[in-house]
MARKOL-171323 format. One record per residue (C-alpha): x, z, y; residue in one letter. Coordinates in steps of 0.02 Angstrom, whole numbers, padded with zeros to 5 digits, always signed. Each point is the difference from the previous one (the first is absolute). Example, Ala and Ser with C-alpha at 12.3 -4.5 7.8 and 13.67 -1.06 7.14 Angstrom:
+00615+00390-00225A/+00069-00033+00172S/
// end
This chain:
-00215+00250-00259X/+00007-00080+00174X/+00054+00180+00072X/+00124+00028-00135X/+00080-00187+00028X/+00006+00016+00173X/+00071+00175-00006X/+00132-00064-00111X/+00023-00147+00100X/+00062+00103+00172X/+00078+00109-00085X/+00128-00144-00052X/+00044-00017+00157X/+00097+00069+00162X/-00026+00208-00010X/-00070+00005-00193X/-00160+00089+00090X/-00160-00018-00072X/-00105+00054+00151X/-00195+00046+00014X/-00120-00120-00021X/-00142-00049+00147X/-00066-00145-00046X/-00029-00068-00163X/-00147-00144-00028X/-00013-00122-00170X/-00090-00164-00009X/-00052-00007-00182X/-00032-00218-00012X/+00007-00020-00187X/-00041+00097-00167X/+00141-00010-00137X/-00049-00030-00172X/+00078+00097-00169X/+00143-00026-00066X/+00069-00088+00196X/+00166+00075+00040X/-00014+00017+00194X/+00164+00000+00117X/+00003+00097+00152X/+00113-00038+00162X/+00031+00128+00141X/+00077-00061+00160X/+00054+00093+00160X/-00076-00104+00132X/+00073+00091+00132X/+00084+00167+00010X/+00027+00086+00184X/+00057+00156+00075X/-00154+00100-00071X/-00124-00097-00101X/+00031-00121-00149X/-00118-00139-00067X/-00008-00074-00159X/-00104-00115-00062X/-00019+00003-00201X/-00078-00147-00105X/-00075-00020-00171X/+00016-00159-00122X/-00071-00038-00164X/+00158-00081-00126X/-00070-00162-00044X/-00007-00048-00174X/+00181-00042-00035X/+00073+00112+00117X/+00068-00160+00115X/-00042+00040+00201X/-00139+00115+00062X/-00172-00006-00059X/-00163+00058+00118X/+00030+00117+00132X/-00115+00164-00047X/+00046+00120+00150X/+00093+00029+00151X/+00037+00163+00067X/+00064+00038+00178X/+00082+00184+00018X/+00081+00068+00157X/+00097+00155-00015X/+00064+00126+00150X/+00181+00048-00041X/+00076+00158+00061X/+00170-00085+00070X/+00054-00118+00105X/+00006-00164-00094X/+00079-00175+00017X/-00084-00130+00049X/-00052-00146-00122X/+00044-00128+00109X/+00147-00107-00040X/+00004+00121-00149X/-00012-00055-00196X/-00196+00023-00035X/-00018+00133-00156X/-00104-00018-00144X/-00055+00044-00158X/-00075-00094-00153X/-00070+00084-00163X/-00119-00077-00126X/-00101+00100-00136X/-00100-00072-00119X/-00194+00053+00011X/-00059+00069-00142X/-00188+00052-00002X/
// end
């Protein structure tokens, strides 16, 4: 999920390239239980001439579905693109945010 997220999330952006990933590392800090829906958020931390990052998070829906619940992973994925790409700085950030209920 954190590579598809993250793919999706540069892709929204300057180019619509999806690049090559080199580095991709997850934190797991938090089991879900059944029936939790679980949101996902993807952000481009920073985007250059030749590599991307993105850094992709994973909450629990609290009961109620008010806010974010416990944080259960973060992902960090850096991708090489084939073009020259713009700069994030001074840029508007992209992200992504998709939440599937878990269903064991």
């Amino acid at each position: 999920v954190i590579d598809s997220l993250g793919t999706a999330a540069i892709a929204l952006g300057e180019g619509g390239e999806c690049g090559v990933a080199v580095s991709l590392d997850v934190q797991y800090l938090s089991p879900a239980k059944k029936g939790d829906e679980v949101v996902w958020e993807a952000s481009v931390l920073k985007r250059g001439g030749r590599l991307a990052t993105v850094e992709v998070r994973a909450h629990a829906v609290p009961k109620g579905g008010r806010g974010r619940g416990k944080l259960l992973a973060v992902g960090s994925l850096t991708k090489s693109l084939r073009g020259p790409g713009a700069s994030a700085e001074g840029a508007e950030p992209q992200s992504l945010r998709a939440g599937y209920p878990l269903n064991l």
